[in-house]
Backbone and ligand atoms as CSV (ligand in chain L), in Angstrom:
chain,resi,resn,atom,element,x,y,z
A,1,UNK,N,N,0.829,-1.205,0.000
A,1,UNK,CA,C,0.000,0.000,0.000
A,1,UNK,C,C,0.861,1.251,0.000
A,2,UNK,N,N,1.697,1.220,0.709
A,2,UNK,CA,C,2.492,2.567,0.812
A,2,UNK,C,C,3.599,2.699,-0.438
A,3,UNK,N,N,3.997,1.845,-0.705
A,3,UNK,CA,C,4.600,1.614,-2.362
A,3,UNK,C,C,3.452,2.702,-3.049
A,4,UNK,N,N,2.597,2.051,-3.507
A,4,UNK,CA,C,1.662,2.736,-4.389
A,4,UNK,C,C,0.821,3.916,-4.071
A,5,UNK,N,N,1.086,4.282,-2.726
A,5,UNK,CA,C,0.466,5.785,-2.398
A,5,UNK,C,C,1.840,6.489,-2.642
A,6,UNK,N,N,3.176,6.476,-2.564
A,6,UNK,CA,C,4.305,7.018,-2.885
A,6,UNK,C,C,4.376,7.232,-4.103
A,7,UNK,N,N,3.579,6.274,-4.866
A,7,UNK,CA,C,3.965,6.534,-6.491
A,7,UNK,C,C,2.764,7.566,-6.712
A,8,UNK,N,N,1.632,7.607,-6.275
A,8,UNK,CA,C,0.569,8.462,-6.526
A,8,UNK,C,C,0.940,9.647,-6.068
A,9,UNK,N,N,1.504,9.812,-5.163
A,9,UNK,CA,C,1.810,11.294,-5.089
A,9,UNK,C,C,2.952,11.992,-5.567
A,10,UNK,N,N,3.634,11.235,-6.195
A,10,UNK,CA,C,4.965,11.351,-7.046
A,10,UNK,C,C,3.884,11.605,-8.304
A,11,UNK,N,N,3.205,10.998,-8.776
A,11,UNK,CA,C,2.416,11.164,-10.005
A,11,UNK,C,C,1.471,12.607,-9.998
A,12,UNK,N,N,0.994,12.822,-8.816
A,12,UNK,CA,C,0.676,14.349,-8.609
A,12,UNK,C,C,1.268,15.241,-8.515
A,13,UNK,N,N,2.559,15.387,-8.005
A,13,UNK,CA,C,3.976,16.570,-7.775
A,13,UNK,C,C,4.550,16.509,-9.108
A,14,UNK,N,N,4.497,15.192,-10.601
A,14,UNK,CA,C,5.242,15.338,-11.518
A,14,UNK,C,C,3.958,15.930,-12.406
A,15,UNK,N,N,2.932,15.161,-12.893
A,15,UNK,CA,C,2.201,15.264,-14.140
A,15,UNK,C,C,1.727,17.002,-13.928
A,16,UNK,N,N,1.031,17.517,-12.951
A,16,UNK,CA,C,0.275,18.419,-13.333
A,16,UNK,C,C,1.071,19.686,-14.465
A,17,UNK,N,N,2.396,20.061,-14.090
A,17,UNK,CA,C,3.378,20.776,-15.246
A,17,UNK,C,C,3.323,20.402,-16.962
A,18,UNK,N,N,3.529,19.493,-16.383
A,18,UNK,CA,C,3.199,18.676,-18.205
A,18,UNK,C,C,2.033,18.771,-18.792
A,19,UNK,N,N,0.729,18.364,-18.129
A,19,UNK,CA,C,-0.104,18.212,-18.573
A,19,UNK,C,C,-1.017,20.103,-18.878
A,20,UNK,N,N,-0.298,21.017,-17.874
A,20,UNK,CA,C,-0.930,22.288,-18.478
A,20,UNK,C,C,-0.496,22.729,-19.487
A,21,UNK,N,N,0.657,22.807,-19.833
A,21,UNK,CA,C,1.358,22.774,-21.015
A,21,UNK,C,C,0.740,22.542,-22.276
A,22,UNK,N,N,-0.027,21.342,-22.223
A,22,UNK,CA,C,-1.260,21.014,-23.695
A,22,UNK,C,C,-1.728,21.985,-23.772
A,23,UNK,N,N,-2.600,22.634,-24.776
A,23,UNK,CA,C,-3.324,23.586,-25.046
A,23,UNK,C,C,-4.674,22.942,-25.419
A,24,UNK,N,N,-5.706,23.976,-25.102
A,24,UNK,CA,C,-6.720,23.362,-25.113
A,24,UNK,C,C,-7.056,22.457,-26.292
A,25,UNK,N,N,-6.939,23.177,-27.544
A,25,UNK,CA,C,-7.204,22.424,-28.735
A,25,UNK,C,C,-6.015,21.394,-28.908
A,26,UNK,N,N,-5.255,21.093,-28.808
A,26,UNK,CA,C,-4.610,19.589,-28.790
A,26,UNK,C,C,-5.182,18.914,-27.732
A,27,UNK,N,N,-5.743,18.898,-26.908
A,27,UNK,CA,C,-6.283,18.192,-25.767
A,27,UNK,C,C,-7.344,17.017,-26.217
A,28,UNK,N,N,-8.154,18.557,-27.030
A,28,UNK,CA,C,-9.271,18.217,-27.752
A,28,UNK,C,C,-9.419,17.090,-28.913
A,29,UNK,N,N,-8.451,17.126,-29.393
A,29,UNK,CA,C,-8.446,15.891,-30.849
A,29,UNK,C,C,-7.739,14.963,-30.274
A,30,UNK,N,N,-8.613,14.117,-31.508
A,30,UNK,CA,C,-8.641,12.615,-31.468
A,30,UNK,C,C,-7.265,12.008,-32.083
A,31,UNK,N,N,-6.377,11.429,-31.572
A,31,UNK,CA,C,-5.349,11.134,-32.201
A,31,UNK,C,C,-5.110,10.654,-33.598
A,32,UNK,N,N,-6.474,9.407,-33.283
A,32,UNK,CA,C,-7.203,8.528,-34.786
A,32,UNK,C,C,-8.965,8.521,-34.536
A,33,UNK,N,N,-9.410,8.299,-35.485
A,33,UNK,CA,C,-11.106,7.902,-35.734
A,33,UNK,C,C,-11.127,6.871,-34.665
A,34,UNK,N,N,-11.809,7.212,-33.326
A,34,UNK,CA,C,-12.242,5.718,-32.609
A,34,UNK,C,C,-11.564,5.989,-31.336
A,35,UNK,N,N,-10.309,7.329,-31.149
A,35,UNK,CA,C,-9.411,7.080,-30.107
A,35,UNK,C,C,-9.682,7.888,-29.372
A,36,UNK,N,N,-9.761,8.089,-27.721
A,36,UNK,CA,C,-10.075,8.976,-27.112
A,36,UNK,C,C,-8.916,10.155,-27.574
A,37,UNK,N,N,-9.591,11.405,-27.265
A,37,UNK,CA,C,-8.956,12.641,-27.385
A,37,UNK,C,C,-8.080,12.762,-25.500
A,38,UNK,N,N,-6.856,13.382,-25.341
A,38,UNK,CA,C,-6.774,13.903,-24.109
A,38,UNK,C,C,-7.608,14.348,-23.162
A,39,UNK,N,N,-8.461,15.120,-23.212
A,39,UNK,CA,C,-9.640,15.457,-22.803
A,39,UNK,C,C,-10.520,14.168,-22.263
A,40,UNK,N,N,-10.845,13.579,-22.792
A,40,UNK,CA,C,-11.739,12.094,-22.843
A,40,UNK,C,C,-10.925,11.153,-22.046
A,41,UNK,N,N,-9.371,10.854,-22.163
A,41,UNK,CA,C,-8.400,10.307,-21.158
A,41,UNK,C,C,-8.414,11.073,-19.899
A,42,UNK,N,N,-8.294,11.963,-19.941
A,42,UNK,CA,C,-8.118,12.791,-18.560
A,42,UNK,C,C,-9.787,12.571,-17.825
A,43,UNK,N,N,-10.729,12.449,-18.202
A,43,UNK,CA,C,-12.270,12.297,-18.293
A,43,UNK,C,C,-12.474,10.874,-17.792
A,44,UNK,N,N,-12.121,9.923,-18.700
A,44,UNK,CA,C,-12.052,8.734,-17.691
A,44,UNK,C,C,-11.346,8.580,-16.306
A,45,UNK,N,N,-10.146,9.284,-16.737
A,45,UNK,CA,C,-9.828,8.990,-15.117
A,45,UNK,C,C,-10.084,9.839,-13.803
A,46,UNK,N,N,-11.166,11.210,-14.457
A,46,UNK,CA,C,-12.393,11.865,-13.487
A,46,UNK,C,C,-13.192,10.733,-12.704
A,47,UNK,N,N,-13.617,10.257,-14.388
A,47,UNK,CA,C,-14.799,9.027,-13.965
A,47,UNK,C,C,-13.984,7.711,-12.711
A,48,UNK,N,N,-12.679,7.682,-13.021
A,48,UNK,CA,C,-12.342,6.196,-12.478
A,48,UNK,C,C,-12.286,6.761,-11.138
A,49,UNK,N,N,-11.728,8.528,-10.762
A,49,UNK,CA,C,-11.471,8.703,-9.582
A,49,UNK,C,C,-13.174,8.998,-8.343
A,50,UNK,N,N,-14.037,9.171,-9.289
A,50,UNK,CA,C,-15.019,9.374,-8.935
A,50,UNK,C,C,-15.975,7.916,-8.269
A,51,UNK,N,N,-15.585,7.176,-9.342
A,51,UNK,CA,C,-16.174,5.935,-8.907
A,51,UNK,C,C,-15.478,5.081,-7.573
A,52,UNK,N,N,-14.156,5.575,-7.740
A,52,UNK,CA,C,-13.652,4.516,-6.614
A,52,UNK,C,C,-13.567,5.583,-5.271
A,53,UNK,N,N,-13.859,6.653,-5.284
A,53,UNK,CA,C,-14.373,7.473,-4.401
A,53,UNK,C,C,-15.655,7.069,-3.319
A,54,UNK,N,N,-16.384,6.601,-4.145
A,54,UNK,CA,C,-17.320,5.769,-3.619
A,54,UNK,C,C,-16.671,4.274,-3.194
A,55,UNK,N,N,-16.314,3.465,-4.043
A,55,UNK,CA,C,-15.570,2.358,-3.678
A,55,UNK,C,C,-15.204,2.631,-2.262
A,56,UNK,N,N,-14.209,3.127,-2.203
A,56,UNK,CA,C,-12.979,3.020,-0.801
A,56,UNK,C,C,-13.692,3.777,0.166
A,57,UNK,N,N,-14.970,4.962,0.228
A,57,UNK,CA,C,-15.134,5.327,1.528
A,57,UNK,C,C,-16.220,4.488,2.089
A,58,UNK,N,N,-17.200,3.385,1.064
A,58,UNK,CA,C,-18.009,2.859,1.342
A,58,UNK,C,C,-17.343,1.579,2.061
A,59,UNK,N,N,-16.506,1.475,1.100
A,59,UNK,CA,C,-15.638,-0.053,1.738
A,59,UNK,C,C,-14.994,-0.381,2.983
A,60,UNK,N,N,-14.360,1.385,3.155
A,60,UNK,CA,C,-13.993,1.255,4.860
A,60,UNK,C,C,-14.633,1.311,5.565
A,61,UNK,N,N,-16.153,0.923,5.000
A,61,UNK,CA,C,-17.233,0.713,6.445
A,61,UNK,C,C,-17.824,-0.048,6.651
A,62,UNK,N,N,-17.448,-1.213,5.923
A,62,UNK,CA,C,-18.304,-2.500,5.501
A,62,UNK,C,C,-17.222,-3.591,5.546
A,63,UNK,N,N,-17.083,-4.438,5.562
A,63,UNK,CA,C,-16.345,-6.114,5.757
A,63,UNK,C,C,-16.573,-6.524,3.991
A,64,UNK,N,N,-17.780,-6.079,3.942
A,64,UNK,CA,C,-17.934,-6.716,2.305
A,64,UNK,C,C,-19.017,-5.571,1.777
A,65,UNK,N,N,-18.834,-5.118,0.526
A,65,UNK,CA,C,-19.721,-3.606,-0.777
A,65,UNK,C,C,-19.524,-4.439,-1.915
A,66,UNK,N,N,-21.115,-4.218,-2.222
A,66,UNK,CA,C,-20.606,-4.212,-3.651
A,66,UNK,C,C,-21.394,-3.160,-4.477
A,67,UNK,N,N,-21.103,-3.210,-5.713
A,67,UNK,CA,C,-20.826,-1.953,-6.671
A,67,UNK,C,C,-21.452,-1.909,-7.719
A,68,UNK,N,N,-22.187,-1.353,-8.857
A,68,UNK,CA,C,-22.702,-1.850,-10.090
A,68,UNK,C,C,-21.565,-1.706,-10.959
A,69,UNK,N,N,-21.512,-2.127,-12.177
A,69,UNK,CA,C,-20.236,-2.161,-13.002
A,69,UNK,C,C,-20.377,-0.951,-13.403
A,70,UNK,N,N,-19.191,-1.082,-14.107
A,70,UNK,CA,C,-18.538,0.620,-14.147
A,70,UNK,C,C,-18.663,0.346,-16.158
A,71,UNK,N,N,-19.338,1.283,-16.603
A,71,UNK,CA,C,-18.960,1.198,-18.462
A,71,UNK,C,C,-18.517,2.389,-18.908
A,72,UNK,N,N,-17.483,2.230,-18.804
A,72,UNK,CA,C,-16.241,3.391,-19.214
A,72,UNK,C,C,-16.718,4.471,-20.249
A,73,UNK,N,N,-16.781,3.674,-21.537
A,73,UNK,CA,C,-17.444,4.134,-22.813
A,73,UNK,C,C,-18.344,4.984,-22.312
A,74,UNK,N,N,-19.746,4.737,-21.809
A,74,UNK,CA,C,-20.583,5.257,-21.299
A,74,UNK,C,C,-20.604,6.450,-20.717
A,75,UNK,N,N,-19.674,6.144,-19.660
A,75,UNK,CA,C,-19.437,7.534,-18.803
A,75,UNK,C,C,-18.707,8.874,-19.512
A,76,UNK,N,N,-17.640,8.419,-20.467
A,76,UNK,CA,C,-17.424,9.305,-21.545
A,76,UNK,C,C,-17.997,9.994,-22.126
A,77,UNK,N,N,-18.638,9.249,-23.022
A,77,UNK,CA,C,-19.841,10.017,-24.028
A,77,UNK,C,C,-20.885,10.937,-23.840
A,78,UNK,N,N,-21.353,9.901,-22.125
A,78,UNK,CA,C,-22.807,10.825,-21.786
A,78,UNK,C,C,-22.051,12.186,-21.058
A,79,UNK,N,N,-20.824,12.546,-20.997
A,79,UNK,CA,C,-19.807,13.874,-20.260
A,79,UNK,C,C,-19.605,14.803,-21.236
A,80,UNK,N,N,-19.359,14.632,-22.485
A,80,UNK,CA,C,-19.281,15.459,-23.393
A,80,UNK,C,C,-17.687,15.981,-22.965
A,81,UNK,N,N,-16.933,15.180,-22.429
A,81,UNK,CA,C,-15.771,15.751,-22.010
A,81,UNK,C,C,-14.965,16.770,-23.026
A,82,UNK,N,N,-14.736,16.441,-24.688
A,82,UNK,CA,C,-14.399,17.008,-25.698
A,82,UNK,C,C,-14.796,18.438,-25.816
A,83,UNK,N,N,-15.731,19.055,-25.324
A,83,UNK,CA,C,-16.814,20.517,-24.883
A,83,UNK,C,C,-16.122,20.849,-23.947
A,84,UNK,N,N,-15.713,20.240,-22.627
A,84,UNK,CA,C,-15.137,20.571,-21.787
A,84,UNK,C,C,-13.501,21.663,-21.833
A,85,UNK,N,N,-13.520,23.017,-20.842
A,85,UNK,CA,C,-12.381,23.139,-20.473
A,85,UNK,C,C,-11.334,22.338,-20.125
A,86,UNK,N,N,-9.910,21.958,-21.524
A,86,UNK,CA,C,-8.820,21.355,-20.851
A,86,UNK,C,C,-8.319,21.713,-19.213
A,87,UNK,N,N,-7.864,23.205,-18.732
A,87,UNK,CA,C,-7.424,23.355,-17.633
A,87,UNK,C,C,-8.199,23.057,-16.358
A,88,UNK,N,N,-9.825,23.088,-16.382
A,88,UNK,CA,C,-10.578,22.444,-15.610
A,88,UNK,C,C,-10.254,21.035,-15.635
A,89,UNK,N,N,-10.314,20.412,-16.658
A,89,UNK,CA,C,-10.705,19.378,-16.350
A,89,UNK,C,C,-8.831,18.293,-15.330
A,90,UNK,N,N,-8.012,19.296,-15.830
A,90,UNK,CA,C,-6.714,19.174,-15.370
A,90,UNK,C,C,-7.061,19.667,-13.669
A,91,UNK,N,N,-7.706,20.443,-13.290
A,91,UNK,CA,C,-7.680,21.001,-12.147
A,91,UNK,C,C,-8.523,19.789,-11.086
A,92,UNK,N,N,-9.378,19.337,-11.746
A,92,UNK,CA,C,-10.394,18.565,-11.213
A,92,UNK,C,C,-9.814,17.028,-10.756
A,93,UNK,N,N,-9.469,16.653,-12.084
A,93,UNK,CA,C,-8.657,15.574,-11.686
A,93,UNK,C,C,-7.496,15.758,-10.766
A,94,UNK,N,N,-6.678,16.736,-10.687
A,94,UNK,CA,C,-5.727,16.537,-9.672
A,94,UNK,C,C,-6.148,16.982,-8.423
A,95,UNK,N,N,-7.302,17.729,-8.100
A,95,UNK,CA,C,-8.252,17.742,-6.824
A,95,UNK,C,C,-8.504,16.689,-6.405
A,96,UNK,N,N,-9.194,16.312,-6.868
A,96,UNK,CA,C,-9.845,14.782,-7.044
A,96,UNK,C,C,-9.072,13.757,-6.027
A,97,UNK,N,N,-8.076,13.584,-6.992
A,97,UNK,CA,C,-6.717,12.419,-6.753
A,97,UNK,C,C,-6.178,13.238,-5.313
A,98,UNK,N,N,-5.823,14.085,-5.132
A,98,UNK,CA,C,-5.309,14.174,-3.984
A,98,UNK,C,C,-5.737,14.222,-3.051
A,99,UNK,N,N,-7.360,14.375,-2.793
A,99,UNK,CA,C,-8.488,13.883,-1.976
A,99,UNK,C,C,-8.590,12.270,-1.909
A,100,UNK,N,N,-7.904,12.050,-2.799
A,100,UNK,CA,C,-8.079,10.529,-2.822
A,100,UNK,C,C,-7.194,9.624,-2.084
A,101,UNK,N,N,-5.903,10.778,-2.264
A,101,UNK,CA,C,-4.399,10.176,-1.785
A,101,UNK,C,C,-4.792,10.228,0.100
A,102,UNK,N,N,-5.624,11.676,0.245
A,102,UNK,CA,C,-5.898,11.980,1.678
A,102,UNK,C,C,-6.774,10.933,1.981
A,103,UNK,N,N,-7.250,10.076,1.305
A,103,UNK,CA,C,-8.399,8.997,1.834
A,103,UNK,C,C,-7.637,7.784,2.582
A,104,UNK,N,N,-7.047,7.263,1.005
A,104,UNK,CA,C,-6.240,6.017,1.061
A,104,UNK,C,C,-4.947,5.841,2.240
A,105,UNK,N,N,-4.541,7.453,2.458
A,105,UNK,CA,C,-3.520,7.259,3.853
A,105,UNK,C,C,-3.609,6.790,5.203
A,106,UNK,N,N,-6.288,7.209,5.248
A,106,UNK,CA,C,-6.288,7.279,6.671
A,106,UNK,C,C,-7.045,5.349,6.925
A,107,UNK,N,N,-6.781,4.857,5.641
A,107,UNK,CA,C,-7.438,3.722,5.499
A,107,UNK,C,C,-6.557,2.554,6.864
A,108,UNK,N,N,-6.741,2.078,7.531
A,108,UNK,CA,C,-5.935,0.852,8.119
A,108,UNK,C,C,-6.003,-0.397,7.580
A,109,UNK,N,N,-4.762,-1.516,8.041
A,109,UNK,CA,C,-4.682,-2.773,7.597
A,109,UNK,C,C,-5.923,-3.505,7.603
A,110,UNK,N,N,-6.980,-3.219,8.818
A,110,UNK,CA,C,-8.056,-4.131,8.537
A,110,UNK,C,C,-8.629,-3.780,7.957
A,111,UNK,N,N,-9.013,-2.419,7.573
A,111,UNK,CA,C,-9.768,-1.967,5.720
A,111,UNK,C,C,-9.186,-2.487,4.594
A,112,UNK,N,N,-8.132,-2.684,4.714
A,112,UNK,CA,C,-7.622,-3.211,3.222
A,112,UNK,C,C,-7.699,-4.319,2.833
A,113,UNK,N,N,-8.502,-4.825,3.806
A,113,UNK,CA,C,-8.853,-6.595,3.897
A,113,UNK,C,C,-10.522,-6.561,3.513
A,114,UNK,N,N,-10.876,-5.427,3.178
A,114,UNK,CA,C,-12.533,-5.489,3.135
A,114,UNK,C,C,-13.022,-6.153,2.043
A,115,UNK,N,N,-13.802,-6.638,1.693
A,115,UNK,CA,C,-14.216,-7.235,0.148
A,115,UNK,C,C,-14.845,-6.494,-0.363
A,116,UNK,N,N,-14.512,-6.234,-1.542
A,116,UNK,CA,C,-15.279,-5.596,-2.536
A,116,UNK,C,C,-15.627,-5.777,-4.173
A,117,UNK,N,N,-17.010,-6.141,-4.110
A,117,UNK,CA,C,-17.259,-6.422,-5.450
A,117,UNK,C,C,-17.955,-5.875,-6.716
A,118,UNK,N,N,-17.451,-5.536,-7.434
A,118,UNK,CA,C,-17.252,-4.422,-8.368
A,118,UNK,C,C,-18.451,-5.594,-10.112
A,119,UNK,N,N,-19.300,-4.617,-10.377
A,119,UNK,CA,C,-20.458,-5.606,-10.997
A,119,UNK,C,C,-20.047,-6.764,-10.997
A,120,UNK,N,N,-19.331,-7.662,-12.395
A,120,UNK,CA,C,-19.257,-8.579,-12.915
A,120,UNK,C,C,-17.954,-9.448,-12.146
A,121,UNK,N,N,-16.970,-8.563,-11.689
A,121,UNK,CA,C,-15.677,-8.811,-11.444
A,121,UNK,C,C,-15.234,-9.648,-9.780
A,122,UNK,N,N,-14.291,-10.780,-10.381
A,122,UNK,CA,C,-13.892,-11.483,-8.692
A,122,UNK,C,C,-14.042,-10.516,-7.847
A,123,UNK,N,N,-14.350,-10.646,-6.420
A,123,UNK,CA,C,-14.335,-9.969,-5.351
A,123,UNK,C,C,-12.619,-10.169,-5.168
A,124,UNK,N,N,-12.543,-8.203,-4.329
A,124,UNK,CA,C,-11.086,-7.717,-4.342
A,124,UNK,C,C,-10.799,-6.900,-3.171
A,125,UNK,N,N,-9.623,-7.350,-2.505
A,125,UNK,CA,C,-9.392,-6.782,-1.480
A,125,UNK,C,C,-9.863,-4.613,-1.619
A,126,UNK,N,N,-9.675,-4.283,-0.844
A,126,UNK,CA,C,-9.913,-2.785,-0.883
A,126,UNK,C,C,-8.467,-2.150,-1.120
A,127,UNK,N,N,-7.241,-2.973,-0.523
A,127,UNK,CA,C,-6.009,-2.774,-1.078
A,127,UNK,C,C,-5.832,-3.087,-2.578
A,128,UNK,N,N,-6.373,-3.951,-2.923
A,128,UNK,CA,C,-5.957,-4.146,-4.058
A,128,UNK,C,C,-6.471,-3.249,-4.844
A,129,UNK,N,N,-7.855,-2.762,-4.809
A,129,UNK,CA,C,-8.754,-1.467,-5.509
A,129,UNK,C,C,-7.610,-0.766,-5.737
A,130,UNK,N,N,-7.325,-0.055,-4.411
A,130,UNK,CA,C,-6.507,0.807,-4.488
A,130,UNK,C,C,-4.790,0.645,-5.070
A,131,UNK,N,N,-4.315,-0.180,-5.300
A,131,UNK,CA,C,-2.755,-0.714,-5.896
A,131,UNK,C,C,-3.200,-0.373,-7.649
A,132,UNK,N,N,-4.683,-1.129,-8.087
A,132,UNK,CA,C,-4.953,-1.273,-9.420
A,132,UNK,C,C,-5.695,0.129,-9.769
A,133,UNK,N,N,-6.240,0.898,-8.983
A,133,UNK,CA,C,-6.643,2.434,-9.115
A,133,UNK,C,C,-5.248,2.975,-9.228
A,134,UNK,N,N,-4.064,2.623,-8.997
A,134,UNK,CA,C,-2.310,4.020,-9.440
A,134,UNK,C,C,-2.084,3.031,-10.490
A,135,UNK,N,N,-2.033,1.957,-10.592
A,135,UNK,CA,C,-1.741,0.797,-11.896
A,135,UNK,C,C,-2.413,1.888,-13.391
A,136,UNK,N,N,-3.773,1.519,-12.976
A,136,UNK,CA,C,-4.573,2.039,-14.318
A,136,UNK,C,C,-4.791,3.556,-14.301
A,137,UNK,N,N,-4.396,4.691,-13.384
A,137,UNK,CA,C,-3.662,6.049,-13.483
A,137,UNK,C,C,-2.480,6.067,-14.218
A,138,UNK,N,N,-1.469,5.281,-14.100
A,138,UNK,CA,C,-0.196,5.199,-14.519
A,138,UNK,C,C,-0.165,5.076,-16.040
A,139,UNK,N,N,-0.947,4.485,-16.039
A,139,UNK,CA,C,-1.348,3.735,-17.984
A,139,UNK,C,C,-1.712,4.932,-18.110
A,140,UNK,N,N,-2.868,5.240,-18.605
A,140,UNK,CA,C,-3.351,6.123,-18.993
A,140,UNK,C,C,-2.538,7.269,-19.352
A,141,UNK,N,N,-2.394,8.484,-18.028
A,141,UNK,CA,C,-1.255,9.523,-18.292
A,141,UNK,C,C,-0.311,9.378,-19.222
A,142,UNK,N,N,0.370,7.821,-18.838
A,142,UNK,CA,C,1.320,7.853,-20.461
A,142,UNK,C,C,1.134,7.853,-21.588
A,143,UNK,N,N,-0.417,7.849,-21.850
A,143,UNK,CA,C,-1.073,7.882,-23.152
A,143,UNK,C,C,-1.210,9.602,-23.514
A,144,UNK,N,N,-0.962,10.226,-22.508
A,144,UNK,CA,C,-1.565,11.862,-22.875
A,144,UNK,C,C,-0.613,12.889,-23.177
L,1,NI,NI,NI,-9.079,2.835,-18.369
């Protein structure tokens, strides 16, 4: 756990410089026909930080949560993220995440043992949520 809250906040003290730097209209386009735009990447991982927002504060109060599935696509499209302010949406997400980082610090060992089951998917420790929530942050950003 502390491995991967070290890398998350290393990922908040490095990306936000870089990522203001884009300008809005490169944010905005689509790399190829079919591919999310920056905007739409940065947007999912609104959506991913939003959802597991719920995840982890519900989870540290329960032994066992579960969750409806999450459809990525979905949450995209119906956001109109592409309309959206790039620097908002840069501001939001790194709000977000570091509210998140303040969550995951005050979590203890016996929360991270909680079960949690996410629609379709094996039931997963609440540590592990959280290891595979900086995993699939990590991806992403390097896409932007
Ligand atoms: Ni993703």
């Amino acid at each position: 756990m502390k491995l991967a809250l070290d890398e998350l906040a290393q990922i908040l003290q490095d990306a936000p410089s870089r990522l203001v730097n884009i300008s809005d209209e490169d944010a905005g386009k689509a790399p190829a026909p079919g591919k999310w735009s920056r905007k739409q990447i940065i947007g999912h991982l609104i959506d991913s930080a939003s959802n597991n927002h719920q995840r982890w504060v519900r989870g540290m109060a329960a032994a066992r949560t579960e969750f409806p599935k999450y459809e990525q696509e979905l949450w995209v499209n119906t956001q109109g993220y592409t309309d959206a302010r790039w620097p908002d949406l840069v501001n939001l997400w790194l709000l977000y995440n570091r509210h998140l980082l303040h969550i995951a610090r005050r979590m203890t060992a016996e929360q991270w043992a909680h079960e949690c089951v996410v629609g379709d998917n094996p039931p997963a420790s609440l540590l592990e949520l959280v290891v595979g929530y900086v995993t699939h942050l990590r991806r992403h950003l390097s896409q932007i």
